[in-house]
C-alpha positions as CSV (number, residue, x, y, z in Angstrom):
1,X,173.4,141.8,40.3
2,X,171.5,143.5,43.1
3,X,170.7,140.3,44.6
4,X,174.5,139.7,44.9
5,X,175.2,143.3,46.3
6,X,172.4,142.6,48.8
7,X,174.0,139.3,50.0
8,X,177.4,141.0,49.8
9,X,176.2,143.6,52.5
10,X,174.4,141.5,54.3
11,X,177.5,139.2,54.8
12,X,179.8,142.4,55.8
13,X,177.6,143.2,58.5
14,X,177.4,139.9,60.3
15,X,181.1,140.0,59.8
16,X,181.0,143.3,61.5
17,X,179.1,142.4,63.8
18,X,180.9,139.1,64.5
19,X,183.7,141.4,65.4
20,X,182.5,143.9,67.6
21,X,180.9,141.3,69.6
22,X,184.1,139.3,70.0
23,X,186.4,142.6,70.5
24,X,183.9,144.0,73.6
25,X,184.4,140.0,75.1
26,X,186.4,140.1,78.5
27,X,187.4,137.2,79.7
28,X,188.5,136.3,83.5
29,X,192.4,136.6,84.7
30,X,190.6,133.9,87.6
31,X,188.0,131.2,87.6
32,X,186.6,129.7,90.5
33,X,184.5,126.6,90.5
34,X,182.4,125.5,94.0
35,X,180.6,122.1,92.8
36,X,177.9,119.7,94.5
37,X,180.4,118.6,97.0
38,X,180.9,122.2,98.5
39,X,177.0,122.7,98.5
40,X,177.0,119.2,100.6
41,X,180.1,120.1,103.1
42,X,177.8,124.2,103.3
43,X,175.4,121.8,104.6
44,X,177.2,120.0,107.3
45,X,179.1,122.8,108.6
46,X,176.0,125.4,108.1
47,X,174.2,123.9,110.8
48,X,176.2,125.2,113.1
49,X,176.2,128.8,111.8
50,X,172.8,128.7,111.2
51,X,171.9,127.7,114.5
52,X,174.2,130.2,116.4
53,X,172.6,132.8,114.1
54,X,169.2,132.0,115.4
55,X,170.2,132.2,119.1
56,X,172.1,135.7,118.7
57,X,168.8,137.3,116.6
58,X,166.1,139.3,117.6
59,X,162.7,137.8,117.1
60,X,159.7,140.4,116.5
61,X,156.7,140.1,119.1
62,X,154.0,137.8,118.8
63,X,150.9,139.9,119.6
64,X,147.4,139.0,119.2
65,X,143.7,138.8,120.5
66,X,141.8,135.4,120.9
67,X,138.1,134.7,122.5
68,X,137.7,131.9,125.2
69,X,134.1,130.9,124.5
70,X,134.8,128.1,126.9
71,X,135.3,130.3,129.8
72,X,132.7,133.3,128.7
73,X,135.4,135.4,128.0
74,X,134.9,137.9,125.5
75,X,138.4,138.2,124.9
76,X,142.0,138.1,125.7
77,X,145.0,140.2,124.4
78,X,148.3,138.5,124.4
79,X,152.3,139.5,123.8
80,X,154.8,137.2,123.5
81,X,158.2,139.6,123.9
82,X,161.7,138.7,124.2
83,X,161.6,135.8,122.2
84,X,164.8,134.0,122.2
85,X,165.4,130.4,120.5
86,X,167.8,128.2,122.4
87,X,168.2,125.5,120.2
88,X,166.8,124.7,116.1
89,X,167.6,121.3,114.8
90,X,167.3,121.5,110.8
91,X,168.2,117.5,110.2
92,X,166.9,116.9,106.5
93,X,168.4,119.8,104.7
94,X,169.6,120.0,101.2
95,X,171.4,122.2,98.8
96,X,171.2,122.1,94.8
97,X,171.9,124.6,91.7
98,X,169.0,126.0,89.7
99,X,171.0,126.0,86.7
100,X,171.2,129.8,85.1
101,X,169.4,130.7,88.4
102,X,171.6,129.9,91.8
103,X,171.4,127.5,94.8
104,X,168.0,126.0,96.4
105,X,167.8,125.4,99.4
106,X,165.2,122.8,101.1
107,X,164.7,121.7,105.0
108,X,162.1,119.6,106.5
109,X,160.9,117.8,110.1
110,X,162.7,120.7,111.9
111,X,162.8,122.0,115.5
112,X,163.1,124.3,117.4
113,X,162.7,125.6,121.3
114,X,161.9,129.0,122.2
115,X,161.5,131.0,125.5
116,X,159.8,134.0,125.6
117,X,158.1,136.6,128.0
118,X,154.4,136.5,127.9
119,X,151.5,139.2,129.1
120,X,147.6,138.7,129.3
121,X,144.9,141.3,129.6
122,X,141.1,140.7,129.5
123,X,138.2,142.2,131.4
124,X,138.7,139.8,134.0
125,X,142.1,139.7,134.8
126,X,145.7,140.1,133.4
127,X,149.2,138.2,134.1
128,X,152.8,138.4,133.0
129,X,154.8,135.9,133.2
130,X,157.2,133.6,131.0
131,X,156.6,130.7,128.9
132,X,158.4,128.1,126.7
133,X,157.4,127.2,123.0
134,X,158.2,124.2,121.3
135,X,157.7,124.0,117.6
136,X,157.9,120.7,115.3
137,X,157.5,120.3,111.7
138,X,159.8,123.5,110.5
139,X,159.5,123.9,106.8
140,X,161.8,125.7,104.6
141,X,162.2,126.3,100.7
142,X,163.6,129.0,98.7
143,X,166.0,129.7,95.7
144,X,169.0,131.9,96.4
145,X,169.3,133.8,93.0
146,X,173.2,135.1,92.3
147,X,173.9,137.9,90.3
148,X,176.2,140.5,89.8
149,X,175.9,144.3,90.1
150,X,177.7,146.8,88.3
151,X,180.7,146.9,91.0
152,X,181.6,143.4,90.3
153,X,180.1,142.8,93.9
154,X,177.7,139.1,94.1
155,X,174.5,139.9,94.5
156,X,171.7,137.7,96.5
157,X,168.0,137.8,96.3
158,X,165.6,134.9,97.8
159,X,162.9,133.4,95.5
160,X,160.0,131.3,96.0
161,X,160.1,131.6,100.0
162,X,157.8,129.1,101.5
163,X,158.3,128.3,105.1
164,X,155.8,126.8,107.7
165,X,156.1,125.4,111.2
166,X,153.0,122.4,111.7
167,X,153.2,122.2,115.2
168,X,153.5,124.9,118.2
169,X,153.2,123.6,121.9
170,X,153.3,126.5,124.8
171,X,154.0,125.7,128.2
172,X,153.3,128.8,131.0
173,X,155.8,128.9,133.5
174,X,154.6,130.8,136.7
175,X,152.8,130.6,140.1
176,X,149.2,130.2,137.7
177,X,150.6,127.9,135.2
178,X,148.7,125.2,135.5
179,X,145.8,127.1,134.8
180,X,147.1,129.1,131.8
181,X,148.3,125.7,130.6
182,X,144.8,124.2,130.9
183,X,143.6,126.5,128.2
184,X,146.7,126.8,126.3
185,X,145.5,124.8,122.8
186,X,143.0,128.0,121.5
187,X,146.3,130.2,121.7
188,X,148.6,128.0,120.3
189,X,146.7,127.8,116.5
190,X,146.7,132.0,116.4
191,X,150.6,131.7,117.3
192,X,151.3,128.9,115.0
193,X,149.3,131.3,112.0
194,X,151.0,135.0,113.0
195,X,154.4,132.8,113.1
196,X,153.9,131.5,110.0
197,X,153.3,134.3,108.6
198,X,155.9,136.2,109.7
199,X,158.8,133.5,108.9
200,X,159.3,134.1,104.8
201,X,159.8,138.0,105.6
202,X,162.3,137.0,108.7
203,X,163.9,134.9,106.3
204,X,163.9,137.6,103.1
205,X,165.1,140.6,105.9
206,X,168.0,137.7,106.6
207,X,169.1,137.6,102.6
208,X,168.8,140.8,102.0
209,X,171.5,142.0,105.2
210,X,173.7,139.5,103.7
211,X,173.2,140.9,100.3
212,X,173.6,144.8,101.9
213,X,177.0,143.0,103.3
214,X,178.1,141.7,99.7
215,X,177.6,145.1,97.9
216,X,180.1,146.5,100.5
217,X,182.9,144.0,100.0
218,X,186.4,145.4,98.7
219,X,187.1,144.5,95.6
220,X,190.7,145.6,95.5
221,X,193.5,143.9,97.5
222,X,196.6,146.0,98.4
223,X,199.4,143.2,97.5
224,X,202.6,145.7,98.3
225,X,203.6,149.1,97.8
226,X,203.3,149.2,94.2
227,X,200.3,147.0,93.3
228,X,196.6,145.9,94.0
229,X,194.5,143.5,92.7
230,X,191.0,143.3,91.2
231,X,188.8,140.5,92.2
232,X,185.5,141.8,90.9
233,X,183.6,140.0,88.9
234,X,183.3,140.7,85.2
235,X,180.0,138.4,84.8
236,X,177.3,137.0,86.4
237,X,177.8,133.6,88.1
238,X,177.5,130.7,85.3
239,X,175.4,128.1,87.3
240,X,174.8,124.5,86.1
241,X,173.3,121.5,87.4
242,X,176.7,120.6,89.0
243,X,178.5,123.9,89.7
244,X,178.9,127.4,89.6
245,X,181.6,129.4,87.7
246,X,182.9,132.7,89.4
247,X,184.6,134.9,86.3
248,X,187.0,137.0,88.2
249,X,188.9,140.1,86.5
250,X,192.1,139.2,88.1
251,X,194.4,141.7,86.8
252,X,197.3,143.7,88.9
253,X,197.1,147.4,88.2
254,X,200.2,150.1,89.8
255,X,198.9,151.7,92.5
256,X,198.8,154.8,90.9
257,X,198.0,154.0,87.7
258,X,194.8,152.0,87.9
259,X,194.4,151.6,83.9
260,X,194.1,147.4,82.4
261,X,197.8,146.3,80.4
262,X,197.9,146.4,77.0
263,X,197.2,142.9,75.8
264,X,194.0,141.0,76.7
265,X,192.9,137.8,78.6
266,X,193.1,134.5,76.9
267,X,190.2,132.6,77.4
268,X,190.7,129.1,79.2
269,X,188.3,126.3,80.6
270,X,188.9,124.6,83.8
271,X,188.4,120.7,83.3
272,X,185.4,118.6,83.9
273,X,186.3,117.6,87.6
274,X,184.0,117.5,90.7
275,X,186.7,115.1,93.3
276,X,187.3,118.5,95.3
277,X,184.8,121.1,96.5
278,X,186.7,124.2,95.4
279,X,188.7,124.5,91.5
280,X,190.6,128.0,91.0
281,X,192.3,128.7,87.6
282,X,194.5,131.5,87.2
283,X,195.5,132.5,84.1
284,X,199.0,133.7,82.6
285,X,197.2,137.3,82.2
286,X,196.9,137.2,86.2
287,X,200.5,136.8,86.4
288,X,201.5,138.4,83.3
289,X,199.7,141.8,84.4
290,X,201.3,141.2,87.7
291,X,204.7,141.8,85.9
292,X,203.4,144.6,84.1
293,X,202.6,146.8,87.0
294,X,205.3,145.7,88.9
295,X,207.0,147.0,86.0
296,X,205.4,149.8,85.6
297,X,205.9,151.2,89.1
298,X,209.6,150.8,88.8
299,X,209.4,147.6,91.6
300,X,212.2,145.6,89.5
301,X,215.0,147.8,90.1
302,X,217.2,146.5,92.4
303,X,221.1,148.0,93.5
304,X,222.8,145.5,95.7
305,X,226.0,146.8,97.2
306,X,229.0,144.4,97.9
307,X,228.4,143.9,101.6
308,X,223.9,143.4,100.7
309,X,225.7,140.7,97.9
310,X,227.4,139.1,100.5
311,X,224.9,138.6,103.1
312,X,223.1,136.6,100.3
313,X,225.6,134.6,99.1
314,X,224.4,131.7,101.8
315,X,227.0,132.7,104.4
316,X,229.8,130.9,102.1
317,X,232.4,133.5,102.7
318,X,234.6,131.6,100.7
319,X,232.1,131.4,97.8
320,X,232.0,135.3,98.3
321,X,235.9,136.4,98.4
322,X,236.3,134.4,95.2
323,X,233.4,136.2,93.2
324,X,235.0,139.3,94.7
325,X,238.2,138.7,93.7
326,X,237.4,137.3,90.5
327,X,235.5,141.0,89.7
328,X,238.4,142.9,91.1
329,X,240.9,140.8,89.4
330,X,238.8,142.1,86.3
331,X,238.8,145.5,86.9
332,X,241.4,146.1,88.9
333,X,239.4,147.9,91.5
334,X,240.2,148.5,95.4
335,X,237.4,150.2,95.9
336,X,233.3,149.4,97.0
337,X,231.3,148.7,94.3
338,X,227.4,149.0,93.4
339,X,225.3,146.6,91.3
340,X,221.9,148.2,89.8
341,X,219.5,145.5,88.0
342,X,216.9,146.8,86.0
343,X,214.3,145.1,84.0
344,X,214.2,146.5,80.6
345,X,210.7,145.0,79.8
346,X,208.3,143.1,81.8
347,X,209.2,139.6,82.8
348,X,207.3,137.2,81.2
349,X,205.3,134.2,82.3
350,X,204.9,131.4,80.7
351,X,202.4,128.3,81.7
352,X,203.0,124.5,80.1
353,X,201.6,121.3,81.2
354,X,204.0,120.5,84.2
355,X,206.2,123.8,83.4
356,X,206.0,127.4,85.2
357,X,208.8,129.7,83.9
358,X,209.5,133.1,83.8
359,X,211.8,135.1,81.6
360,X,213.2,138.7,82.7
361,X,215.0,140.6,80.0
362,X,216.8,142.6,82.4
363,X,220.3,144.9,82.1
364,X,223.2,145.3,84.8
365,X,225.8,147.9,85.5
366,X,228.9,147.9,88.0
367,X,229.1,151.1,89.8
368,X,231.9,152.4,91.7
369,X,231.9,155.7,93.8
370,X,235.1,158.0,93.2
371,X,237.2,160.4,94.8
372,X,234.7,163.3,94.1
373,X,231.4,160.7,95.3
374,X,230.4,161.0,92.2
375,X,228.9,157.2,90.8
376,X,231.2,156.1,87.8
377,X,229.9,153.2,85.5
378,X,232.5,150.6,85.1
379,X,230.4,148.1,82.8
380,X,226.8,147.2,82.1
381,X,225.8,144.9,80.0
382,X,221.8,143.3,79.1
383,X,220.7,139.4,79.8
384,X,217.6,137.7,79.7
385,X,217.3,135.2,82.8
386,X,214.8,132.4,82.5
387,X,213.7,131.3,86.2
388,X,211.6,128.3,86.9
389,X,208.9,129.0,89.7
390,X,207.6,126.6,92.4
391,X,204.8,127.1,94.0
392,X,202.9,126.1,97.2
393,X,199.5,127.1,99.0
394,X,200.3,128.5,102.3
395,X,197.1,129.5,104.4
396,X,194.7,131.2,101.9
397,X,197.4,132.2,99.6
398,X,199.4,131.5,96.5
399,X,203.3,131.5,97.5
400,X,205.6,131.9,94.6
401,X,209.7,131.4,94.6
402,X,212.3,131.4,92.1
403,X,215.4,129.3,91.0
404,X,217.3,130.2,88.0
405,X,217.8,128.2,85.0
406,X,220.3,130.1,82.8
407,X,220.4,133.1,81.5
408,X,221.7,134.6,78.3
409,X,224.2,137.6,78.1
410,X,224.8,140.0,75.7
411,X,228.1,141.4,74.6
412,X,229.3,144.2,77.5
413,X,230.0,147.9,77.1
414,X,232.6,148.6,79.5
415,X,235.5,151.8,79.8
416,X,237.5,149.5,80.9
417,X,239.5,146.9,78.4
418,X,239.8,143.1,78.3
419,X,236.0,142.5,79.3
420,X,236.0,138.5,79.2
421,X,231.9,137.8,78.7
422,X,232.4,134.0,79.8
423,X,234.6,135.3,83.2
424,X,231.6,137.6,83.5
425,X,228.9,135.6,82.9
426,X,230.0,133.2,85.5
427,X,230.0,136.2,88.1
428,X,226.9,137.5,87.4
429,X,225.3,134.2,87.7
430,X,226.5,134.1,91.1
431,X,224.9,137.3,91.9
432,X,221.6,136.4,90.5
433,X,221.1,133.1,92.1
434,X,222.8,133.9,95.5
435,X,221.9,138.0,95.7
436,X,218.8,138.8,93.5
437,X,216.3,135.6,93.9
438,X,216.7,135.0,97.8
439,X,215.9,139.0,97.9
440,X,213.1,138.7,95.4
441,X,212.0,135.5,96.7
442,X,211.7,137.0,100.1
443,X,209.4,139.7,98.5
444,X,207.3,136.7,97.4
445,X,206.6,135.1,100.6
446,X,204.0,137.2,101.0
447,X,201.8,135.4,98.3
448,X,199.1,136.2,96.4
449,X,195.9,136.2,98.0
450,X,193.2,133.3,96.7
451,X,189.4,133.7,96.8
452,X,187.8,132.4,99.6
453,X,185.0,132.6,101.7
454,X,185.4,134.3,105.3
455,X,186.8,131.5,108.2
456,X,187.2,129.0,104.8
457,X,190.5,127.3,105.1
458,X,192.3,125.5,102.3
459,X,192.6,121.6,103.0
460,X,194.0,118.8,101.2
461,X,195.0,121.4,97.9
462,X,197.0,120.5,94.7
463,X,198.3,122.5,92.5
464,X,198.7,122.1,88.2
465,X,200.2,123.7,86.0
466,X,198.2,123.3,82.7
467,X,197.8,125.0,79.2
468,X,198.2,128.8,79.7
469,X,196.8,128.5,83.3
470,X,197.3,127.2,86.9
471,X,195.0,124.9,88.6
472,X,194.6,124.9,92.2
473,X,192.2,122.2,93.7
474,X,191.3,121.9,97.2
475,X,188.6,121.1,100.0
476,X,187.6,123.3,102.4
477,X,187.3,124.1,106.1
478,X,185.0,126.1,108.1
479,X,186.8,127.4,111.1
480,X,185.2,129.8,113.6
481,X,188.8,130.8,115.0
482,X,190.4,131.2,111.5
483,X,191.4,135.3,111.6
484,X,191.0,136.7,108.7
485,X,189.3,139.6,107.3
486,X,185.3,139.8,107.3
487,X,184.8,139.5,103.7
488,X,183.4,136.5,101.6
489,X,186.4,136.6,99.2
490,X,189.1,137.8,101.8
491,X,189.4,140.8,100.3
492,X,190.8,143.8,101.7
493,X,193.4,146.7,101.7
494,X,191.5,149.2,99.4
495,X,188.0,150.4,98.7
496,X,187.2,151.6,94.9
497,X,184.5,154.5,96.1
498,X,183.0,156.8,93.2
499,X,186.1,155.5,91.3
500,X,188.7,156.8,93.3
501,X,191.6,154.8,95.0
502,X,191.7,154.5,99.0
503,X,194.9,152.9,100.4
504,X,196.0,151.5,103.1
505,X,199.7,151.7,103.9
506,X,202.1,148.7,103.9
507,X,203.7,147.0,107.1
């Protein structure tokens, strides 16, 4: 009987445990997936980043102190200052994941040219001038390790540095360079030792000004008055042989209000594909807690008056005097009226294989303003209107729009007698599709903002709707005149500083 009671425990704790472990889980509102083929295309257009990089930093001096037996010299100081490169060829370079590490990085039979300022001084004599310095055999190594810090920031840190250049030539330019270039080979193995030496903490000092710029990015994106949006990441990077995963929190919070909705992320998978260099899946909790701050903030109360309803109804003024008449034929009314749409939940979105929809349980009321100014209600009624949404990638961000589908209306309260629902519901139907979505889809022209690197553009993208979340796939571009923020994920708008809110203001 003990022995039972003993097993019986033992089994309510793992349970328990079991549990806690699966209720502290957070999963991502977005996933984004770089593979092989966006290391290879980093490559290709890295060169010339790289290279412009080189030419724009500053180089430490080369200082040193060599004996020319050869000449009976007991020594000679030299400084190389000033030391620019003009060009660095890096042909044979690779990049590969270190699964559960990050990215290597390997580069051989490199070159580079270098001019630089030069000074001499030995008990005989002493020179300035300026000189030029080939170098051959460049040699480079090193792992890139990604993390994450606790500000949902990426994080960089370079491992395993090895770097080596095999050959230096110097060539003196001057009045006395052919004599300085006479005895050039002694000082050329001293440079080619203090350079390499000094290459893997260049190259660490390099990593670690990215990484400084990383741990400032802005995590938050201001998406209108009411909203922002959280892009920090809630894990570190999930690296295999052939990609790396980026867990993204993805949720809306109100501007004011910056506490998570009240139901959870669904976990999801994005599919075994590696055709396009870039995969972002975004979940129905992105979109979902989209609704629910919009909500939240009051954003989905509209009032439209008759001559607002009109400019929407596509300029079909005969479309519009028979919707007007019809409702005044109803009420019996002569003068302006005001319609006010509310939500009365959140909207909700739904996401099927091939299907996008969104449902907004939603109530209306028909105002009129009497003799005294005073508002008086003439009718309002609830309906749930079930949109379908299309969706298209325009620059670096997710544009939404709406069409209705039907909606379903629920029996009017009204002051006013013979209330015909059907006479109604055909009216209100005009209002939504002609008044309310060209206003709302106007509002969301302005997209959602997608992750991507700084001067990355979006080429040859699709777009899938797929079991409980949206699949965007797409190549990418590096474009030097691409404006945009300067942020890897294009994030901007607010800062999250000692956990308070900083805004920006809305154009």
């Amino acid at each position: 009987m003990r022995i039972k009671m003993i097993q019986v425990l033992w089994g309510c704790f793992l349970l328990w445990n079991v549990y806690i472990s699966s209720a502290h889980t957070i999963y991502p509102g977005i996933k984004a997936r770089a593979t092989q083929r966006a290391l290879d295309y980093g490559v290709q257009a890295g060169m010339e980043v790289i290279e412009q990089m080189a030419k724009e930093r500053n180089i430490p001096d080369l200082k040193g102190s060599e004996s020319l037996e050869f000449l009976k010299i007991d020594y000679v100081n030299y400084n190389f200052s000033n030391i620019k490169i003009n060009a660095l060829s890096l042909p044979n370079t690779s990049l590969a994941f270190v699964p559960g590490v990050g990215v290597k990085a390997l580069s051989n039979h490199g070159t580079a040219n270098i001019s630089t300022d030069w000074d001499v001084r030995s008990p005989l004599f002493q020179d300035t001038g300026g000189a030029h310095l080939f170098l051959s055999g460049v040699y480079f190594s090193g792992i890139l390790a990604l993390a994450q810090n606790d500000f949902g920031h990426p994080t960089l840190t370079l491992q395993d540095c090895h770097a080596q250049v095999s050959h230096a030539h110097v060539s003196f330019t001057g009045e006395l360079s052919v004599l300085y270039n006479s005895f050039v080979e002694p000082i050329e193995k001293p440079i080619l030792k203090n350079l390499n030496e000094m290459l893997c903490p260049i190259i660490k000092g390099e990593v670690e000004a990215l990484n400084a710029n990383l741990s400032m990015l802005e995590v938050l994106t201001k998406i209108d008055n009411y909203t922002v949006l959280d892009y920090s990441l809630i894990s570190s990077p999930e690296i295999t042989e052939n990609y790396i995963d980026l867990n993204l929190k993805g949720v809306f919070y109100p501007v004011d209000n910056p506490t998570d909705p009240p139901f959870p992320p669904v976990p999801f998978e994005l599919p075994a594909r590696s055709d396009s260099m870039l995969y972002i899946g975004i979940s129905e909790y992105f979109f979902n807690s989209a609704s629910f701050a919009h909500f939240t903030a009051g954003a989905f109360n509209v009032s439209l008056s008759t001559k607002e309803i009109s400019s929407h109804l596509l300029r079909n003024s005969q479309g519009v005097g028979n919707m007007l008449s019809r409702i005044a034929d109803i009420y019996i009314l002569s003068q302006p009226f005001t319609f006010r749409i509310m939500a009365i939940e959140p909207p909700v979105v739904n996401l099927l294989p091939g299907n996008f929809t969104l449902d907004i349980p939603a109530s209306i009321m028909i105002l009129t303003e009497s003799e005294n100014s005073t508002a008086e209600t003439i009718v309002s009624m609830d309906f749930v209107a079930s949109t379908s949404v299309g969706l298209v990638i325009l620059g670096q961000r997710l544009v939404c729009s709406l069409s209705l589908n039907r909606f379903r209306l629920s029996l009017p309260e009204s002051k006013r007698s013979n209330i015909e629902v059907l006479r109604f519901e055909n009216i209100l139907s005009s209002i939504l599709h002609f008044g309310v979505l060209p206003l709302a889809n106007a509002k969301l022209q302005q997209g959602f903002p997608l992750p991507n690197p700084h001067k990355i553009s979006f080429v040859n993208s699709d777009i899938e709707v797929l079991e409980h979340f949206l699949l965007v796939s797409t190549d990418l571009k590096y474009e030097t005149s691409l404006k945009q923020p300067s942020s890897f994920y294009g994030w901007e708008g607010l800062n999250l500083i000692n956990e308070h809110w900083r805004g920006k203001s809305v154009p």
